[in-house]
Backbone as a ProteinNet text record, in pm:
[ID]
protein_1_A
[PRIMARY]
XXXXXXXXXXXXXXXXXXXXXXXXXXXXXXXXXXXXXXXXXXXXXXXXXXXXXXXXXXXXXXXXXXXXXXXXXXXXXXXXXXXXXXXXXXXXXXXXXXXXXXXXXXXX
[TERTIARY]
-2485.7	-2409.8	-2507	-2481	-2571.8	-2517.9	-2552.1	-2497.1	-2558.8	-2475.1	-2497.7	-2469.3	-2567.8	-2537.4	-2402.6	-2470.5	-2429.8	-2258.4	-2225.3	-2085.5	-2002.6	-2099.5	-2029.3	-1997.1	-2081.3	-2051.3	-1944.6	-1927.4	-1837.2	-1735.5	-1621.4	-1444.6	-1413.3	-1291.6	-1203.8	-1162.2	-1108.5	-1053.7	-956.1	-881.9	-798	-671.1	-554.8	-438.3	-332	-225	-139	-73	-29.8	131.3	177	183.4	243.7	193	257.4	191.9	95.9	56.6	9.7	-124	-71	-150.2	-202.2	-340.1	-357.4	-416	-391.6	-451.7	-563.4	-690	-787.5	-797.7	-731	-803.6	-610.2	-549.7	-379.3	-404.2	-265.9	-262	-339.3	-418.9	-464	-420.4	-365.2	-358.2	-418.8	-479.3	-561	-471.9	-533.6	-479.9	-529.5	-475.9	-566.8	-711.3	-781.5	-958.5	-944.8	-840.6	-869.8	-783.2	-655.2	-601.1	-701.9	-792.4	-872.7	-1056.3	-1031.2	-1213.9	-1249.7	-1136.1	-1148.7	-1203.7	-1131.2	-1177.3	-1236.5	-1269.1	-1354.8	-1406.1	-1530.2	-1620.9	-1607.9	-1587.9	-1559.4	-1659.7	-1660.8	-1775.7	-1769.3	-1880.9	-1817.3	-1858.6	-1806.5	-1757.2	-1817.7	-1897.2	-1882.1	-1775.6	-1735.8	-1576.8	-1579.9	-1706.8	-1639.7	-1618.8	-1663.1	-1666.4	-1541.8	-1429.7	-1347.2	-1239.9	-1259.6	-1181.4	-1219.7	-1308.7	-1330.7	-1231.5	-1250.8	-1154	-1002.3	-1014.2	-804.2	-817.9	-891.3	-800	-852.7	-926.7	-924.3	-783.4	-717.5	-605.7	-542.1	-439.2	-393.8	-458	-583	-623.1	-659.5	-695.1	-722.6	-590	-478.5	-370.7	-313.3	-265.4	-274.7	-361	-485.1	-578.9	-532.8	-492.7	-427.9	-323.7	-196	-87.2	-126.9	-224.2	-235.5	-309.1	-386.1	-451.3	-383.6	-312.8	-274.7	-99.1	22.2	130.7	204.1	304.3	400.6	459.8	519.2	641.9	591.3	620.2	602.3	741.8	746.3	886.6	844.7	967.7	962.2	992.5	957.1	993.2	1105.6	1193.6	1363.2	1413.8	1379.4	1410.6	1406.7	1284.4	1266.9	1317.1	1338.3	1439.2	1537.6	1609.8	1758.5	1782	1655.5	1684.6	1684.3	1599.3	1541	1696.9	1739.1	1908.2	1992.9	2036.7	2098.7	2088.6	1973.2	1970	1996	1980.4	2008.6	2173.8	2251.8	2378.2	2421.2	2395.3	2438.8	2400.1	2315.2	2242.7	2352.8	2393.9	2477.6	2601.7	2652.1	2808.8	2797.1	2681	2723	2680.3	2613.7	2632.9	2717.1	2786.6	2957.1	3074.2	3055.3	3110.1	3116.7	3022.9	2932.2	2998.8	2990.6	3059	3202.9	3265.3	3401.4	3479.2	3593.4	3696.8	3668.8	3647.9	3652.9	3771.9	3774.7	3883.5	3999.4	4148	4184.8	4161.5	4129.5	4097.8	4208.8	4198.2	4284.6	4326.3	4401.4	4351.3	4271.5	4211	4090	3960.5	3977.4	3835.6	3874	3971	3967.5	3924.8
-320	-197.5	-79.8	2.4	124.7	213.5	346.2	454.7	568.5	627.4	734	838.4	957.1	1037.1	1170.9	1173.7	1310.7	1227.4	1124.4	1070.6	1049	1000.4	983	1135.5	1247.7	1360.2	1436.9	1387.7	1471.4	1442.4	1434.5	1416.8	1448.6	1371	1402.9	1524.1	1588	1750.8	1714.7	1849.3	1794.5	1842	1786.3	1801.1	1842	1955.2	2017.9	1918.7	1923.5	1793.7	1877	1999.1	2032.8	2204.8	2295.2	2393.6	2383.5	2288.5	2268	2141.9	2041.3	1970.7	1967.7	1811.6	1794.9	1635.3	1600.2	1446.9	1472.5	1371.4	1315.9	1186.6	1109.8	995.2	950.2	817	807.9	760.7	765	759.3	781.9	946.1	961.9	1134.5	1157.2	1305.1	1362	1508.6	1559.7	1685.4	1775.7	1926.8	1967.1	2082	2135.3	2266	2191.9	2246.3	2431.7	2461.9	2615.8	2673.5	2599.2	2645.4	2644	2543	2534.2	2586.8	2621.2	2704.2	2743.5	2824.7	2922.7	2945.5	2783.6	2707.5	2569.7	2571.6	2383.3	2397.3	2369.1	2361	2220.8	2209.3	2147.7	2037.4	1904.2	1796.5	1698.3	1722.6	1621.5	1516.7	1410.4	1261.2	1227.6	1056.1	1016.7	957.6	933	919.5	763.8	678.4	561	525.3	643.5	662.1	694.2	737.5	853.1	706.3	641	532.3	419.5	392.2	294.1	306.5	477.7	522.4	521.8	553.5	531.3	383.2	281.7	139.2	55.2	121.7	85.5	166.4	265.4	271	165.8	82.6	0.8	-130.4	-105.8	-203.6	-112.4	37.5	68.6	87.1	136.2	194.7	-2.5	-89.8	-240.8	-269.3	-165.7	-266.2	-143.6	9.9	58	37.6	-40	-97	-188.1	-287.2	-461.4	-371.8	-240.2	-246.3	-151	-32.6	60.5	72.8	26.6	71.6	-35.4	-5.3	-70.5	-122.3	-31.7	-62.3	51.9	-28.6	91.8	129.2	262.5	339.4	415.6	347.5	377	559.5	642.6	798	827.1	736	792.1	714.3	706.9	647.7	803.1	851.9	959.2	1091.3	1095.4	1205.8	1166.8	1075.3	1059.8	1146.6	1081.3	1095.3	1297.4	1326	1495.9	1531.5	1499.1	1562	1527.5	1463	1366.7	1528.7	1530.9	1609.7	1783.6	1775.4	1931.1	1959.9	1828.1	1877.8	1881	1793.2	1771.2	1911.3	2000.6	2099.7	2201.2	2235.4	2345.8	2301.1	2203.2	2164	2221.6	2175.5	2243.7	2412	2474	2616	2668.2	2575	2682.8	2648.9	2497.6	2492	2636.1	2631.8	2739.3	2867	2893.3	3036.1	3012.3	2955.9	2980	2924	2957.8	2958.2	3073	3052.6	3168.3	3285.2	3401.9	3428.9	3487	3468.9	3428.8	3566.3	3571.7	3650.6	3802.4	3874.3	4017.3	4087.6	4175.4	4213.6	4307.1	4347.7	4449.4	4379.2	4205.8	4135.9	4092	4148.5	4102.6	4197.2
1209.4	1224.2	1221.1	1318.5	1346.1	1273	1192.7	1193.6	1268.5	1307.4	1403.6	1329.3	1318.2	1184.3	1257.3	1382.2	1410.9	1422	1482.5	1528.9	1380.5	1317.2	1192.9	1064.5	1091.7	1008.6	1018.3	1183	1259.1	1219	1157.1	1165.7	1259.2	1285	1431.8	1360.6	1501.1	1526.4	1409.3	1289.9	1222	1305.5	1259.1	1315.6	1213.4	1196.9	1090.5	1105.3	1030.3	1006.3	880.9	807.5	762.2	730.8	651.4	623.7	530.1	456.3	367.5	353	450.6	492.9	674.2	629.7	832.1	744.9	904.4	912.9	1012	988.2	1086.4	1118.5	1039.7	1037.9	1057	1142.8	1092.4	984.2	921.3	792.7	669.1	681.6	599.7	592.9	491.8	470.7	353.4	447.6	315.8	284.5	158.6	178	280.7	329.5	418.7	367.6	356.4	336.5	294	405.4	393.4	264.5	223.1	128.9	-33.8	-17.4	-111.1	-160.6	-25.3	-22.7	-120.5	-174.1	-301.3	-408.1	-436.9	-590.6	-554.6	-465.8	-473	-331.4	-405.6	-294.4	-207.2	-70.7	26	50.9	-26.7	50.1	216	261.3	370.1	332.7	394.6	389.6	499	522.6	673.2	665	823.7	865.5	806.6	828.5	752.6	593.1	529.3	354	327.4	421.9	416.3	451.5	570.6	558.5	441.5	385	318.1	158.8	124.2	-10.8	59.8	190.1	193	231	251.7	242.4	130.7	-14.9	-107.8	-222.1	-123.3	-246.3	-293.2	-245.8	-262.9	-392.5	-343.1	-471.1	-569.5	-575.3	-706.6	-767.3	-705.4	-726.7	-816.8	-744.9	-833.6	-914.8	-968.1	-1068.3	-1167.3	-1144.3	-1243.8	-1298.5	-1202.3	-1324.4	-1371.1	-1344.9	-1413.6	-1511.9	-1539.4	-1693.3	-1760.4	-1720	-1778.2	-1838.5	-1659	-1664.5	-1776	-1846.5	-1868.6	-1793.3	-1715.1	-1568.1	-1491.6	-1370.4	-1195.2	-1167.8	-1154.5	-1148.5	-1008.1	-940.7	-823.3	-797.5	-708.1	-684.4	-684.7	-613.3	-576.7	-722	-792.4	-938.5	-1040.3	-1011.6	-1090.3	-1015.8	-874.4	-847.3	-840.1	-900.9	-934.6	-1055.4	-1147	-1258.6	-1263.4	-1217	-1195.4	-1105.3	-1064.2	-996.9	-1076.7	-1149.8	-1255.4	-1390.7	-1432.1	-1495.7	-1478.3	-1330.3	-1295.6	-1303.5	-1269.2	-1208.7	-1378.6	-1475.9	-1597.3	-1668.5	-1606.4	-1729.4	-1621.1	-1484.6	-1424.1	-1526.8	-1522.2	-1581.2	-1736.1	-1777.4	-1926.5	-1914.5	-1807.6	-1840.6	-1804.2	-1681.9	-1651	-1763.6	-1840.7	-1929.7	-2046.2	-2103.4	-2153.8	-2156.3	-2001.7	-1989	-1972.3	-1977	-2006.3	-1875.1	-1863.5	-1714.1	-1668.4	-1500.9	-1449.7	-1420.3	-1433	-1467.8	-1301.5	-1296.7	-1169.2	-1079.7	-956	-862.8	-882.2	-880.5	-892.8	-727.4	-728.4	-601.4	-558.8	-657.6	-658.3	-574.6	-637.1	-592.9	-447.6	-384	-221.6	-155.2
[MASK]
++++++++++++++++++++++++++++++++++++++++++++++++++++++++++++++++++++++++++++++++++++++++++++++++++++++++++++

């Protein structure tokens, strides 16, 4: 295997996929670079270092529950639970405030 420095420094053109993010590589999304200039200085990557850490997630992401998790809790588990709790915390503040009181004809 050759490396080619200049082919490899280069990243593909990036592409927005959001206001916030861009992809170069499929299935890999970063922030997007410019929102962060600010406070963190920007390293480049060669493009195959850059693929080698996104198709080692999967195994670091499995060697952190086999040593760390109790249980893997899925996302739509915990925004149930995060809506679950919003609608339960509105009900007890309209509880809270009382009955609303009936429309007059002043309020039409």
């Amino acid at each position: 295997m050759t490396f080619r420095y200049e082919e490899q420094r280069q990243p593909p053109p990036p592409r927005q996929v959001t206001d916030v993010a861009i992809t170069r590589h499929e299935h890999v999304y970063e922030v997007d670079p410019r929102l962060m200039e600010r406070w963190v200085l920007q390293q480049q990557f060669p493009n195959w270092d850059s693929l080698r850490i996104m198709n080692a997630r999967g195994d670091h992401l499995a060697w952190m529950h086999a040593h760390f998790a109790n249980s893997v809790v899925a996302g739509s588990e915990l925004l149930a639970e995060v809506e679950d709790a919003a609608s339960a915390a509105a009900s007890a503040a309209q509880a809270a405030s009382g009955p609303e009181p009936p429309a007059t004809a002043t309020d039409r």
